[in-house]
C-alpha positions in Angstrom: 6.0 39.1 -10.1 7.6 37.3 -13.1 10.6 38.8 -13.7 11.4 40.0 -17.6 15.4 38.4 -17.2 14.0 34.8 -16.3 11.3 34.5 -18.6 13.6 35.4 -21.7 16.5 33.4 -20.3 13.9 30.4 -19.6 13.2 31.5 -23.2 16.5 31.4 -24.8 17.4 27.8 -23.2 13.9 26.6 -24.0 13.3 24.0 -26.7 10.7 23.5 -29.6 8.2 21.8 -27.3 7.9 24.3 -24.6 8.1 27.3 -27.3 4.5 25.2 -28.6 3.4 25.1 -25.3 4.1 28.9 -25.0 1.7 29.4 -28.1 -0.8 27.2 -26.9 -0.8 29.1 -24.4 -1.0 32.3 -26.1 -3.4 31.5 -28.9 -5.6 30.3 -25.6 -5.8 33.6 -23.7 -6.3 35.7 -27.3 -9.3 33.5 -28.3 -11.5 33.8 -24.8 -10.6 37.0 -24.0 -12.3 37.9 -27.9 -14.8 35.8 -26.7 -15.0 37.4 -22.9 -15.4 40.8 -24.3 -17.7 40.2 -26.9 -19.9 38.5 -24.7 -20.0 40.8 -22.3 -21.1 43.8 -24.3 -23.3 41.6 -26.1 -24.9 40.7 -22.4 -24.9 44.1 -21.7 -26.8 45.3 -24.5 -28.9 41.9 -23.7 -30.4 43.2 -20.4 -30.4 46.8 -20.8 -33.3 46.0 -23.6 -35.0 43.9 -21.0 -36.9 46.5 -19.8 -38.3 46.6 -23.1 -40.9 43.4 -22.1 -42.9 45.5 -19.8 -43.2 48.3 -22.5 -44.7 46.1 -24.3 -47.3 44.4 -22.6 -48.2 48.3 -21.8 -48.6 48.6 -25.9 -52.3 49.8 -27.4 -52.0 47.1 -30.0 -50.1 44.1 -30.7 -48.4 46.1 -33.9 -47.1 48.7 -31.3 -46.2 46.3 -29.2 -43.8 44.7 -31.4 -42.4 47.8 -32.9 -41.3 48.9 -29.0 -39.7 45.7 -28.6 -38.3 46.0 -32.2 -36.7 49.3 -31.2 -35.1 48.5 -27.6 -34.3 45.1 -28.9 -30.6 45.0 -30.6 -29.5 41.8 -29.8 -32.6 40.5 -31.3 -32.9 38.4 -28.1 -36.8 38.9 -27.3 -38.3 40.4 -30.5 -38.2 37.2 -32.8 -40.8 35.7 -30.4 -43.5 38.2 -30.5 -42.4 38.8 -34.4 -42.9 34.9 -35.6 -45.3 34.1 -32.9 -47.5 36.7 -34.4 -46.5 35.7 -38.0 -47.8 31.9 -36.8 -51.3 33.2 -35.2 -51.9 35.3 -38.7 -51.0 31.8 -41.2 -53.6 29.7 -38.4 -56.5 32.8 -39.5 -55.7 31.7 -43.1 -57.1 28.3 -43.8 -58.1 28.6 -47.3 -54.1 29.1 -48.5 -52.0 26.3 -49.9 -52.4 22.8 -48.3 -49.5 22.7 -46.1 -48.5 21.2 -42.5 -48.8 24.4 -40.8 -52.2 25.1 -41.9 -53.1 21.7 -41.2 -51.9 21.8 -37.4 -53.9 23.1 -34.7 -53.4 27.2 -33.9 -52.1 26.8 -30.5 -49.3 23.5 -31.8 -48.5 25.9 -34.3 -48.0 28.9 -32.4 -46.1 26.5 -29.1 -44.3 25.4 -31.6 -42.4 28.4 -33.0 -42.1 29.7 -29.8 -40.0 26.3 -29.2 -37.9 27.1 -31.7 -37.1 30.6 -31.4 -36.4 29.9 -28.0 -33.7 27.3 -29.1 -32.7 29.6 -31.3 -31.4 32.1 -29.2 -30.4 29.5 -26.2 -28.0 27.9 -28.7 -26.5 31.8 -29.3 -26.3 32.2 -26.2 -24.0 29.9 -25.8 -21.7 29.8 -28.2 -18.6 30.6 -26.8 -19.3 28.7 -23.6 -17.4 25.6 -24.4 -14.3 27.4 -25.6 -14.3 29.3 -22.3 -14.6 26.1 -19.9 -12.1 24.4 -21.9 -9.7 27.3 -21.4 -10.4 27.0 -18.3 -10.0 23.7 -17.4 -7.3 22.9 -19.2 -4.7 26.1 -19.5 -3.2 25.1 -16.0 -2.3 21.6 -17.1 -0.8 22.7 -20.3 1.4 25.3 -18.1 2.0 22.3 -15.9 3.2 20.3 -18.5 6.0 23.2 -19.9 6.8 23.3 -16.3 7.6 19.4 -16.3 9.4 19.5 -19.5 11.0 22.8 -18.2 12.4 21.0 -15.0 13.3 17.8 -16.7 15.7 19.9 -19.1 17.3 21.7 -15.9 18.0 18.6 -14.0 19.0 17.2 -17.6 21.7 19.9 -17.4 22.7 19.9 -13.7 23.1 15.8 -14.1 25.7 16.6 -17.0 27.4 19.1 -15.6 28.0 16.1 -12.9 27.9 18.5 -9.7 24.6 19.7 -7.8 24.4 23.0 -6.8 21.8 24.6 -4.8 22.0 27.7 -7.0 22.3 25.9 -10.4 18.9 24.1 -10.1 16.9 26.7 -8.4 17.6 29.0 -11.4 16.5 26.8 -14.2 13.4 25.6 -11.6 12.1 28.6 -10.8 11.8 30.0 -14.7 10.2 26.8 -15.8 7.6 27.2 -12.9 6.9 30.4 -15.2 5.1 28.4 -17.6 2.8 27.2 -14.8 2.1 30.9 -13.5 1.0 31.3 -17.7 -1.5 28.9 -17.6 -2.9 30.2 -14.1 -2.9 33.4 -15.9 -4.9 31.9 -18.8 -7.6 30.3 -16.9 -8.5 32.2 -14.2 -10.2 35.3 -16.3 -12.5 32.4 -18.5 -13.6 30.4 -15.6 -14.7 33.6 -14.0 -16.1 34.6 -17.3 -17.9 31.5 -18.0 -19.4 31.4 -14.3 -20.8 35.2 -14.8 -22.0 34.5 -18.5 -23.8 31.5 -17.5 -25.5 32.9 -14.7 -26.9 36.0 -17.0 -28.4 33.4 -19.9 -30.1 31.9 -17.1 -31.9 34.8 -16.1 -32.4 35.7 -19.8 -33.8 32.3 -21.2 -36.1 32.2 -17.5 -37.4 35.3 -19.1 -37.7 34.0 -22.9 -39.5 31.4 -21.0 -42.0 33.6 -19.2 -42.5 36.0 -22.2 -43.1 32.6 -24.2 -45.9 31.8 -22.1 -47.5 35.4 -21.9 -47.2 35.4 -26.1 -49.1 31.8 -26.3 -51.9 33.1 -23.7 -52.4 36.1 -25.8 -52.5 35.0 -29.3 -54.2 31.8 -28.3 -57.2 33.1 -25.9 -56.9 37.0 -25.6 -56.3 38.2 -29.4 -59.3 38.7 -31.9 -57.6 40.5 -34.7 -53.8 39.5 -35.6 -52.2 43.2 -37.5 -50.0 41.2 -39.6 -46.2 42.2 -38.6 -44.0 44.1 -41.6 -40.5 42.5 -41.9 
């Protein structure tokens, strides 16, 4: 373990550089851990409500069907799609409205199409966060690295002035700059490991978006007759 004594004598003797680095540092493990826990009861709510899709496919009517969805859905991960998809099929039943480009495009486009998009929609939600979280974790250890460089070159700085070497007078000042390394370990390990797991669960949930994408376009395409319009 890092002792308490080193890392406030490393501390003391450090300069403005590796004080910044310490920072860095610091402000870099605050950020993705608010991103790591958010995320992660954000994902949790995200596939407890995925049971939801089969409730709804077991729905009398299209209008039930989205209000179950509506209900388990709190991230708002799977409802948009059967709300707007549904909102699309009922503007395609309405030719004679206002000229526009949606009435002029063909049902199934128009219905593809917002699917498309909500789909996009939540991917790039999904994501956000991601980036931070790799670059924490890619590059906390070399920032640790380099206050360990700078930590050493000040040590053997000192030992050279002091014009004797002793054994016991560089390992000191050595081993409390090779804190700032153990920092950055510290730093990145918990957001690669984050980023891994939170990658892996929007996989499985846009393969689903994807699947329930397709389901929505059959129906509304080939298997509705009557479109209940939606209430916002």
């Amino acid at each position: 373990m890092i002792e308490t004594n080193g890392f406030a004598q490393y501390w003391a003797q450090g300069d403005a550089i590796s004080h910044s680095v310490a920072y860095v540092l610091a402000l870099m493990s605050l950020f993705s851990w608010y991103y790591i826990l958010s995320k992660a009861w954000s994902a949790f709510r995200i596939r407890r409500s995925a049971g939801a899709l089969e409730g709804f496919w077991k729905a009398p009517s299209l209008a039930d069907a989205i209000f179950v969805i509506r209900r388990a859905d709190s991230e708002e991960v799977y409802s948009p799609l059967a709300i707007q998809s549904a909102e699309a099929a009922n503007q395609t039943s309405k030719r004679g409205d206002a000229p526009s480009l949606n009435a002029a495009t063909d049902p199934g486009e128009l219905i593809t199409r917002t699917l498309r998009q909500e789909i996009n929609r939540v991917s790039s939600r999904l994501e956000n966060g991601l980036t931070l979280l790799a670059s924490v974790g890619s590059t906390a250890p070399f920032i640790g690295l380099f206050g360990t460089v700078w930590g050493i070159y000040h040590a053997l700085e000192a030992v050279g002035a002091s014009g004797t070497v002793q054994i016991d007078k560089v390992a000191g000042p050595v081993g409390e700059a090779l804190i700032m390394t153990a920092l950055g370990l510290v730093v990145a390990i918990p957001s690669v490991l984050a980023y891994n797991a939170f990658v892996r669960i929007n996989r499985i949930t846009l393969a689903e978006l994807d699947g329930f994408a397709h389901d929505l376009h059959a129906y509304l395409t080939t298997g509705a007759r009557v479109i209940p319009r939606t209430e916002g």
